[in-house]
C-alpha positions in Angstrom: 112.9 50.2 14.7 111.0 52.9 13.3 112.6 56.0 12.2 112.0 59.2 13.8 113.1 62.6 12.9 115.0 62.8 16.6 116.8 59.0 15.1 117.6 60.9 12.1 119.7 63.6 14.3 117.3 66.6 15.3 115.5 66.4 18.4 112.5 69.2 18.7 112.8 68.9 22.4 116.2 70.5 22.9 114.8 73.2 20.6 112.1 73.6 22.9 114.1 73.7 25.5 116.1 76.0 24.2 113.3 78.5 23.8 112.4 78.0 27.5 115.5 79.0 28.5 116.5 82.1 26.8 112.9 83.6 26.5 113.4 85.6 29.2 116.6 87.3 29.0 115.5 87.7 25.5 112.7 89.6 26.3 114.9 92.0 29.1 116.5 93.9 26.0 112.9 94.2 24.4 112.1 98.2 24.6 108.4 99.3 24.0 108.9 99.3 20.4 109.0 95.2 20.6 105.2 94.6 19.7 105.9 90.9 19.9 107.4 88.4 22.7 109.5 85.2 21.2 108.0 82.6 19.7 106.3 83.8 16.7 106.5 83.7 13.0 108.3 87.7 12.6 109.2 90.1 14.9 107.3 93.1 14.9 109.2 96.4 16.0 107.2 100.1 16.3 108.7 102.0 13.5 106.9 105.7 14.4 110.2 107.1 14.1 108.9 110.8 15.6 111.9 112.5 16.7 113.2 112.2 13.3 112.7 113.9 10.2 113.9 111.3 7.5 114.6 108.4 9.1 117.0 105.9 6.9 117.2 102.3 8.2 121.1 100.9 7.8 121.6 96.8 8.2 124.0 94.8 8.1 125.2 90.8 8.3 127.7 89.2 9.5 129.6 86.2 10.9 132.7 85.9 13.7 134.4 83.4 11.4 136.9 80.6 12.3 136.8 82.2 16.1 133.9 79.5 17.2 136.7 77.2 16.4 138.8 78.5 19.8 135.6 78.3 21.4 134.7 74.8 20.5 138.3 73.8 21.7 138.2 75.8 24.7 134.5 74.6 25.7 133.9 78.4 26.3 130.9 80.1 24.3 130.2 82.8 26.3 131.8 85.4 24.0 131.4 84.6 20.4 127.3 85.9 20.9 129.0 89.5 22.3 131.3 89.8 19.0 128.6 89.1 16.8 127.0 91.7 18.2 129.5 94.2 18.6 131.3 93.6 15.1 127.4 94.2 13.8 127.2 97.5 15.8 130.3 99.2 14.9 130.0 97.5 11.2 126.5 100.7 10.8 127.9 103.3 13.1 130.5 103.9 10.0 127.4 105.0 8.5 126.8 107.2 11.7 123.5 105.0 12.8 122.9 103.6 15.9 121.4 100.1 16.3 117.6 99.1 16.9 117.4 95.7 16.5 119.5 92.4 16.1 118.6 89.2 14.6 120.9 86.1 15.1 121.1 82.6 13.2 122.5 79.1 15.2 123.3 76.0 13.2 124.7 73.1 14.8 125.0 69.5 14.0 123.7 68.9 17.4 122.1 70.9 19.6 123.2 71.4 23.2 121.1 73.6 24.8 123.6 74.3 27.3 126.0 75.6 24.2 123.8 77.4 22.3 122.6 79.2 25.8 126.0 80.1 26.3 126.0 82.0 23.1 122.5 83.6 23.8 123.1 84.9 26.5 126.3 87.2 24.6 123.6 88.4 22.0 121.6 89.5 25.1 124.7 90.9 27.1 125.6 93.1 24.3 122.3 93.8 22.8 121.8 95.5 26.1 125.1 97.3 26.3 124.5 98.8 22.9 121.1 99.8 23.5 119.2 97.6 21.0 116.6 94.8 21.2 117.5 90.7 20.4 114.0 90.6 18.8 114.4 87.4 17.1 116.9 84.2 15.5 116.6 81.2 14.1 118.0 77.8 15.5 119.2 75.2 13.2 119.7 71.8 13.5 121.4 70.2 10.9 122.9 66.7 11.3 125.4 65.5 8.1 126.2 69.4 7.5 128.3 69.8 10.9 130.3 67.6 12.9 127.6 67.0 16.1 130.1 69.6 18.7 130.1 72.3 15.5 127.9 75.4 15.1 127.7 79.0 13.4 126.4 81.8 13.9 125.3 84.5 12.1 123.7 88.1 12.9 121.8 90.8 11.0 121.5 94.3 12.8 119.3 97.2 11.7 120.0 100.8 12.5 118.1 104.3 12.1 120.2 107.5 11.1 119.0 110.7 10.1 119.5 111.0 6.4 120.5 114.3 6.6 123.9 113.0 9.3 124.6 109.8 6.8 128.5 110.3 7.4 129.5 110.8 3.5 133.1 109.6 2.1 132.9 112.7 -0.2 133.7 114.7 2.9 136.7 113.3 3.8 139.6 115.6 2.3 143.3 115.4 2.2 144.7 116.7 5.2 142.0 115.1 7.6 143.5 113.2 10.6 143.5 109.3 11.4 142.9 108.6 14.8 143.1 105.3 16.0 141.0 104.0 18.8 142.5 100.5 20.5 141.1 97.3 19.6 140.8 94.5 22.1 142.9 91.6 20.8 142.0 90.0 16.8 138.0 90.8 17.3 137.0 88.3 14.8 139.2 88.6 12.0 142.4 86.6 10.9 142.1 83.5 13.0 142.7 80.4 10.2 146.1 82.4 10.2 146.4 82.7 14.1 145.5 79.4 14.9 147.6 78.0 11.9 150.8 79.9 13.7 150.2 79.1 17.1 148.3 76.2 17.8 151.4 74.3 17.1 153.6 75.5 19.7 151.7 76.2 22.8 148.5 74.9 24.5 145.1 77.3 24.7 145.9 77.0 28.9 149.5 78.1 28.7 149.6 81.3 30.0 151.8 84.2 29.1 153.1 87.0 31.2 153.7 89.3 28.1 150.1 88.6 27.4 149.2 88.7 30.7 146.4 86.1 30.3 146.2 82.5 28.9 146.2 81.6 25.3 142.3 81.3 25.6 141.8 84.7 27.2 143.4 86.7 24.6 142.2 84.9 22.0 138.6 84.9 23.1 139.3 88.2 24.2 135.5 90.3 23.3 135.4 92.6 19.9 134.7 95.7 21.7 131.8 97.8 20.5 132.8 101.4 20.2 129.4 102.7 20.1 129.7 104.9 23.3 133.1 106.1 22.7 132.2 107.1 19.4 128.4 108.4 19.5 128.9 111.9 21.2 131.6 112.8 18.0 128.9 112.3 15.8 126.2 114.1 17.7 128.7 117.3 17.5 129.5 117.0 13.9 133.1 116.4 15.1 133.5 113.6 12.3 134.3 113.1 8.6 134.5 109.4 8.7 134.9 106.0 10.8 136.2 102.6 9.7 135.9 99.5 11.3 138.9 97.2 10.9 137.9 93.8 10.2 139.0 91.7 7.2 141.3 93.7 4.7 143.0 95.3 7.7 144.0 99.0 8.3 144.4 100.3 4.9 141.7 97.7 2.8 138.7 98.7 5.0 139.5 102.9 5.4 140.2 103.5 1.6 136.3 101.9 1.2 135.3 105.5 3.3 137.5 107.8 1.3 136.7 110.2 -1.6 138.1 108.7 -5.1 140.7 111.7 -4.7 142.1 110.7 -1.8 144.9 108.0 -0.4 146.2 107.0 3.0 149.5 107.9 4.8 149.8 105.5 7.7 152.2 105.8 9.6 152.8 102.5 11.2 155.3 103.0 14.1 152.7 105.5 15.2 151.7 102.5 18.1 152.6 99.5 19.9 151.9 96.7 18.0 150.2 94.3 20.8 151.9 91.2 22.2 149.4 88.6 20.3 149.8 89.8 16.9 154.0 90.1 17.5 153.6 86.1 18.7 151.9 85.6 15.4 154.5 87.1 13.0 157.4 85.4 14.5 155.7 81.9 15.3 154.4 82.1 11.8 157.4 83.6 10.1 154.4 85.8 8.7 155.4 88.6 6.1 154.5 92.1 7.0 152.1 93.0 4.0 150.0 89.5 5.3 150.0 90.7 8.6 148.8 94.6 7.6 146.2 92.9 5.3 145.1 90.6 7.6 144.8 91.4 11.3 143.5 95.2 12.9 147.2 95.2 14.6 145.5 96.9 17.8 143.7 99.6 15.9 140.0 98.6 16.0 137.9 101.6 14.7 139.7 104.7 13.2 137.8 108.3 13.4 138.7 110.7 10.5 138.7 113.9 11.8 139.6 117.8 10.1 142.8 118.7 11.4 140.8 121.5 13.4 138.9 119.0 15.5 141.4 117.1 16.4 142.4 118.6 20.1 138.7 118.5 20.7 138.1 114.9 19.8 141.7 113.9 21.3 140.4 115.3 24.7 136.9 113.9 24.2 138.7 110.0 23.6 140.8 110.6 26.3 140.1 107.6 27.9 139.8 105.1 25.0 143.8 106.0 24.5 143.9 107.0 21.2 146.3 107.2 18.9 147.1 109.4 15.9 148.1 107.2 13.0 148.1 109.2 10.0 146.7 111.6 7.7 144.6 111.2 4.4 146.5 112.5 1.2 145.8 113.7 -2.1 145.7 110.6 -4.7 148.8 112.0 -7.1 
């Protein structure tokens, strides 16, 4: 028999097919600044940036880690594309820039069209919801470097600020205020640790009134973008900083937006801890420094505010529930 490249493990036509699939709803988050429809070698993207007066571009990359893993085992893959997204998003508003463009990367051992349009179509779900164009990815497929039912993904995002409102860590002073905004479950951080605790005692279908929700559902449960919420603060100059909890938890991602001068005082009975990350701890017998340094504990993005805004951006959250957690301190 003669050896083909499809023999070998990749098979052009489920790329193809791929392409026919998605090229649409692709396209539906394309703005006029798209100059170019899928398919070709580079995106092209209008960058007459006329309503501002220095524009500075802001991108970033990132992954949703050991996540896919629930997803794989649940056979659900309409998520993980949404927190790629999202965790992208919120990852350059710390910089106070909103997003233009996203790019994702799909590497599988196989390629199941059906899978990977699963995931798509959560890029193009939340590339609409933030406002900002899918304008192109790559698909890989890689037999012998993943198992044939694996894949990753991977997503860059590029933002526009003006360079003049580039939020700037030497603002934040001691006696600014930490307010925490709710996060929506372990957005895509911590879960070697999560499934490692859990996985052992219960099923992903068991279902758990505390939880209110199966296993899957909270686990899978979107990273919410907080774009929106947070936007209108910035327009009004309301903010010193934000910080996105992700890996490194409360405390390791906020010191990275203070001045050198400057330290945290969290206090940590300020909120309900949620179900989910209680389960962990005990299941896990997990120390509480792991857990702090791990997981966002329910706080997903923290605003630091001067103490005088605080009523104003307290009413102006009202319905995101937030939460005061702390203060920043002088470093003694």
């Amino acid at each position: 028999m003669s050896l083909t490249y499809k023999n070998a493990g990749v098979d052009i036509d489920s790329g193809e097919e791929l392409v026919r699939r998605i090229a649409a709803k692709v396209k539906s988050t394309h703005g006029p600044r798209v100059l170019a429809n899928i398919g070709g070698f580079g995106a092209l993207f209008d960058a007459s940036f006329t309503d501002y007066k220095e524009p500075v571009l802001v991108s970033s990359v990132d992954g949703v880690g050991t996540k896919l893993k629930i997803a794989a085992l649940a056979d659900r893959h309409n998520t993980v594309g949404q927190d790629l997204v999202n965790h992208c998003v919120n990852d350059i508003l710390t910089t106070g820039a909103r997003p233009l463009f996203f790019m994702d990367y799909f590497a599988t051992g196989k390629l199941n069209p059906d899978v990977a349009e699963q995931v798509i179509n959560g890029f193009v779900e939340a590339c609409r919801e933030n406002g900002c164009a899918l304008i192109g990815g790559e698909t890989a497929e890689m037999p012998g470097m993943y198992a044939p039912t694996e894949y990753d993904i991977a997503g860059t995002i590029v933002g526009i600020v003006e360079k003049s409102r580039i939020l700037n860590k030497q603002d934040v002073r001691p006696g600014d205020v930490l307010i925490g905004l709710p996060s929506s479950g372990l957005h895509t951080n911590g879960y070697s640790l999560a499934r490692a605790a859990l996985l052992p005692h219960f099923s992903l279908d068991a279902h758990f009134d505390d939880l209110g929700c199966t296993l899957t559902d909270a686990l899978l449960a979107v990273h919410r973008s907080y774009l929106h919420a947070v936007a209108p603060l910035l327009d009004d100059d309301l903010v010193h900083a934000l910080s996105h909890i992700t890996g490194g938890g409360i405390v390791g991602n906020t010191m990275r937006v203070l001045a050198d001068d400057c330290v945290l005082d969290v206090n940590w009975d300020a909120w309900t801890r949620p179900p989910l990350f209680r389960m962990i701890q005990e299941l896990g017998n997990v120390p509480e420094e792991d857990m702090r340094r791990t997981f966002n504990l329910g706080i997903g993005m923290i605003v630091i505010v001067p103490e005088k805004n605080v009523d104003t951006v307290l009413q102006r959250l009202g319905t995101e529930v937030p939460v005061i957690i702390g203060t920043v301190a002088a470093r003694g």
